[in-house]
Structures are given as C-alpha cells and as structure tokens.
C-alpha positions as CSV (number, residue, x, y, z in Angstrom):
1,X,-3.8,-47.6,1.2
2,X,-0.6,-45.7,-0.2
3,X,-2.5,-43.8,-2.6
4,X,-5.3,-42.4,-0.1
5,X,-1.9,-41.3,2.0
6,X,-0.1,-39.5,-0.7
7,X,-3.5,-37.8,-1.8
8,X,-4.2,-36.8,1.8
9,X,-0.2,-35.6,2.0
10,X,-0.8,-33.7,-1.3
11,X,-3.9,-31.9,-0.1
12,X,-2.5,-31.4,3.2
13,X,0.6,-29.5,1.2
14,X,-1.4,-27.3,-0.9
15,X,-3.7,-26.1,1.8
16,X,-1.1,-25.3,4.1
17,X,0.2,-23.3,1.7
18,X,-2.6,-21.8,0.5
19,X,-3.4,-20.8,4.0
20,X,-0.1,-19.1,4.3
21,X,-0.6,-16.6,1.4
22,X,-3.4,-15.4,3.6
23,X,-1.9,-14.4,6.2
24,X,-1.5,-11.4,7.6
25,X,2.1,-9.2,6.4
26,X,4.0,-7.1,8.3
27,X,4.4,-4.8,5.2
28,X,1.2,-4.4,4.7
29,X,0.5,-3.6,7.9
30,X,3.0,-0.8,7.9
31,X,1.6,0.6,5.1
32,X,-1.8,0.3,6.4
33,X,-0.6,2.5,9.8
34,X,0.8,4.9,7.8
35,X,-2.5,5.5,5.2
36,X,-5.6,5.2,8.0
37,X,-3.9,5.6,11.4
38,X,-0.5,7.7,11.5
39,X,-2.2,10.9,11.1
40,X,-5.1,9.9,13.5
41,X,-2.5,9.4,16.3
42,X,-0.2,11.8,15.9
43,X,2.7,9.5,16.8
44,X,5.5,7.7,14.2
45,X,4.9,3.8,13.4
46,X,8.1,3.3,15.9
47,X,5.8,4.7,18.7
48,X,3.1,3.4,18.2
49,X,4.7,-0.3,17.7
50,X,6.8,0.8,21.1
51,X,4.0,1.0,23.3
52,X,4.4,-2.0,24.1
53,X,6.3,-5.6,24.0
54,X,6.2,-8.5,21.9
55,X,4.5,-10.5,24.7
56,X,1.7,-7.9,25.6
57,X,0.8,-7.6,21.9
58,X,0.7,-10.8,21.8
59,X,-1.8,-11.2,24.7
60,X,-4.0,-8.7,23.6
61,X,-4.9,-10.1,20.4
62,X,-5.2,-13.3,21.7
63,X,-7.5,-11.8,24.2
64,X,-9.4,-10.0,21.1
65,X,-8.7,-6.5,22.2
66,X,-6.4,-5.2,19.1
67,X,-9.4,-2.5,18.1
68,X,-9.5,-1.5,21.6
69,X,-5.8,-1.2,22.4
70,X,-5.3,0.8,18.9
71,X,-8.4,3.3,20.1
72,X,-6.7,3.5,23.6
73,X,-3.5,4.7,22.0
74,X,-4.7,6.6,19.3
75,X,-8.3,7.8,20.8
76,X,-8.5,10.4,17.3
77,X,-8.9,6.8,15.1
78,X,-12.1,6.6,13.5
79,X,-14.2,3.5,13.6
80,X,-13.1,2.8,9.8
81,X,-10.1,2.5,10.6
82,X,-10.1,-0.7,12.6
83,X,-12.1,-2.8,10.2
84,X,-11.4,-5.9,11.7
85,X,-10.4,-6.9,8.2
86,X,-7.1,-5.1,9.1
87,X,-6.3,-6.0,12.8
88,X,-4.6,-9.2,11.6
89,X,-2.2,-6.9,9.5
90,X,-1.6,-4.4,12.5
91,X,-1.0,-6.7,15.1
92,X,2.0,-8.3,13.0
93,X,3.2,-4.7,12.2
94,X,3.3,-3.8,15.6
95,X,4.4,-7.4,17.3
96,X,7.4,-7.3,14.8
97,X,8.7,-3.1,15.8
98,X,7.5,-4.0,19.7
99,X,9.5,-2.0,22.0
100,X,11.9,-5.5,23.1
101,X,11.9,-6.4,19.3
102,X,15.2,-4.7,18.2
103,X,13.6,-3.7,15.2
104,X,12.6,-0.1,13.5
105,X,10.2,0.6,10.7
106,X,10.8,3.4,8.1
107,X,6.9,5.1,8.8
C-alpha cells in the first residue's frame, strides 16, 4: 500500500510540474503586445494593461471575453492577432501591469 502511495505522490509531482511549464508568462505576453498588438492600438503596453483592474481582468477571462475586451480597446487588431493560443499570455500581461497593480512594463 506504501508503494502505490509514493508512486501516486511521484506522478502527482511531476505533472504538476509539468503543468506549470505550460503556463502562460507574463514576459511573453509582453512581448507578444508589443509584436501583434501595440501598433494595432496605438496605445503603450502601460495603457493598455491600465484599462482596467486586476479584478475586472480577472472576470473577463473567467467570463471568456479576453478576444473581445482586446478588440473593444484596440478595435484596429486583426483577427490574427487574438489566436486564442495567445489570450492566456495576454491576460497575465495585462492582470500583472492592471491599473491597481503598482506595476509598469518597459513596452
């Protein structure tokens, strides 16, 4: 019985951190603002990020609006843009620079 636990603690480690090397990055999303959506909206990555709180980014990725609330703020963004394979990476760029986050990215 101790050796079906310590397998099952094992695997449980090395998924979990598996699972984190695929999350989404802050950095990376950054970068990904500055390459396909800066120019599109015309506004700096502090602006953007600004438009709103922690809290309210929060809630509208949980409510699965990111593409939307990017194309309401930057209505220039093509399509291509907001691949949903990059929403993950946006959101945590702009929940971490949020206008009550205290913090200000270099873009």
């Amino acid at each position: 019985m101790k050796k079906i636990a310590k397998i099952a603690l094992a695997a449980t480690i090395v998924l979990s951190v598996g699972a984190t090397s695929a999350v989404a990055d802050v950095a990376k999303g950054q970068k990904l603002f500055t390459k396909k959506l800066k120019k599109a909206c015309g506004i700096s990555g502090a602006a953007f990020a600004g438009k709103h709180t922690q809290g309210e980014w929060a809630d509208i990725k949980a409510a699965g609006n990111m593409a939307g609330e990017i194309k309401n703020i930057c209505p220039n963004v093509e399509d291509k843009a907001v691949k949903e394979k990059y929403l993950e990476h946006y959101f945590d760029f702009a929940h971490e620079y949020a206008s009550d986050s205290g913090n200000v990215p270099s873009c």
